[in-house]
C-alpha positions, 0 to 999 in steps of 0.5 A: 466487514472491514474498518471503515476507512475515515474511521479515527481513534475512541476510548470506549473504555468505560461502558456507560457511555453517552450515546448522545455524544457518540452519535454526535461524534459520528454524525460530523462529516468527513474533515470536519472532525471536532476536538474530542473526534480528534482526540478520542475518535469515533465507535466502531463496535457497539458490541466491544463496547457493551452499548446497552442502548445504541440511540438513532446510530446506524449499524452494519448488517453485523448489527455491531458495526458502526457505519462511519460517517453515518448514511443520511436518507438521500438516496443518492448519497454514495454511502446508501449505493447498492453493492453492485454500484460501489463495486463496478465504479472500484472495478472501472478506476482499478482497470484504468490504474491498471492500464496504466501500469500495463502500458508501462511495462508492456515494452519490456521485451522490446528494448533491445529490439529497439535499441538495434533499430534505432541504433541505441544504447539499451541504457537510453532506450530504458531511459525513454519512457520505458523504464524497464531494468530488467530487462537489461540486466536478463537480456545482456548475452551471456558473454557480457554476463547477462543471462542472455534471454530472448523477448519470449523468455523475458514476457515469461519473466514477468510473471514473477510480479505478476503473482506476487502482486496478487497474492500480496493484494489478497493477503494485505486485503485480508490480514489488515482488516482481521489486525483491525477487527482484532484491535477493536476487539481488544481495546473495547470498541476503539481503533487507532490507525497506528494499527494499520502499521503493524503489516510493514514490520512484517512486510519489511522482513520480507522486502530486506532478504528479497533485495539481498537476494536478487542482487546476490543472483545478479552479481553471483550470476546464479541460477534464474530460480534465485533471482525469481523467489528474491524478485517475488518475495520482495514484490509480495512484501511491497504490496503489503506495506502498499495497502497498509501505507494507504490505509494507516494514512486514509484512517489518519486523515479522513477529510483529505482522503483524495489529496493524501491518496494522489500524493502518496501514488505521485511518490510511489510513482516518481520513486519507481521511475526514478529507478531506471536512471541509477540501477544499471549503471550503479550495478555495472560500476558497484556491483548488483550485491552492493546496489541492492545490499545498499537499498535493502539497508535503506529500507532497514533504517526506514523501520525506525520511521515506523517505530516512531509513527507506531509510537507517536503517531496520535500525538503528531497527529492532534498537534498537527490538526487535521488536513483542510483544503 
């Protein structure tokens, strides 16, 4: 049973607790947190926090999971859904997120066949919409110090993040609610969101040597094995830091749930589209290992950022308030 996701912070600390006030706590709907739910946060486990008496509060199927926000008896509130419902309504957004994405890369093959047709530099065709650098930079002849591959091997290519975003899906899925569930654990009941954070610092030192690497190859001209485990490896940490990103803000600000999620996927998004404009021709007229050495070193600095969220996150947080729309 994961970590409910608008779940804040609790100091259950003592185990004479007021039931009352907890069920009050998690009894007051999303984004209308009030001070001590902003300061303290809400229970998660009445077993970690050695409740001897839980009152009117709803649980897990656990038996020590508090349901928050709490279910009320309408049976069309989506918290009371069936499984089946909950999971076909995730599974339809995913599949239209995923095509999406699909749309966006299915071109991949075709940029040089395109180019040809339409009498165009590759350069402009990726700038059209497309978006795909690599394949520039894996289709250049050989001559021109490109690997030279044709659409097939490029189609092939792309497995690559392909297996790396499901294995980092899986294993941030798994490995963020098992830091949570274990924090719980250890702090008698309370859950601060700042745990979230712990999967970047390992997520960073896995996307540092992925770029290191892949601009290594590119520049090195070395064999297409190398630029495979740099590209995986810096995907598969990507996609960790993703869902632990989304979580750590999702728990941060339960009330604003839809806005914090766009916003953070417009970012993603225009960050990501942005790429096709300065990669390739910063790589021709720096060096890959200097383009890529220098956007691994970004991505070090950005470690101070989750120092000093892992360390004064609550407190920004309560000055800041919650977000209202």
């Amino acid at each position: 049973m994961g970590v409910p996701l608008d779940a804040m912070t609790i100091d259950m600390s003592q185990s004479k607790t007021n039931v009352a006030e907890i069920e009050h706590r998690c009894s007051t709907p999303p984004g209308e947190l009030d001070e001590s739910q902003s300061r303290d946060g809400v229970l998660l486990d009445v077993g970690a926090a050695h409740l001897q008496s839980t009152g009117q509060l709803r649980l897990a199927k656990d038996g020590h999971t508090v349901l928050v926000p709490q279910p009320s008896d309408d049976p069309n509130d989506p918290l009371n859904w069936s499984w089946f419902k909950k999971h076909m309504i995730l599974f339809i957004t995913a599949f239209s997120a995923f095509c999406c994405d699909f749309g966006s890369s299915a071109g991949v093959a075709c940029i040089f066949p395109q180019a040809l047709e339409w009498h165009m530099d590759p350069n402009k065709v990726n700038e059209a919409g497309i978006n795909i650098t690599s394949s520039i930079l894996f289709a250049t002849p050989t001559a021109l110090g490109g690997y030279g591959y044709g659409p097939k091997a490029l189609g092939f290519l792309y497995f690559t993040p392909l297996v790396a975003v499901v294995l980092g899906e899986v294993l941030g899925h798994f490995a963020n609610d098992w830091i949570a569930n274990r924090f719980i654990r250890n702090h008698q009941g309370r859950f601060v969101p700042e745990a979230r954070l712990v999967m970047n610092f390992f997520s960073i030192f896995l996307m540092v040597p992925g770029l290191v690497l892949v601009g290594q190859a590119l520049e090195n001209h070395l064999n297409i094995s190398a630029v495979i485990m740099g590209w995986g490896i810096f995907v598969f940490g990507t996609m960790i830091s993703v869902v632990a990103i989304t979580a750590y803000l999702l728990d941060s600000y339960p009330g604003a749930a839809c806005e914090v999620a766009g916003f953070l996927n417009f970012a993603r998004t225009i960050g990501g589209f942005a790429v096709g404009y300065f990669q390739q021709p910063w790589g021709e007229k720096q060096g890959y290992g200097t383009s890529f050495g220098i956007q691994a070193a970004i991505l070090g600095v950005a470690l101070a950022i989750l120092v000093i969220l892992y360390a004064f996150g609550k407190k920004m947080r309560l000055r800041g308030g919650q977000v209202k729309f």
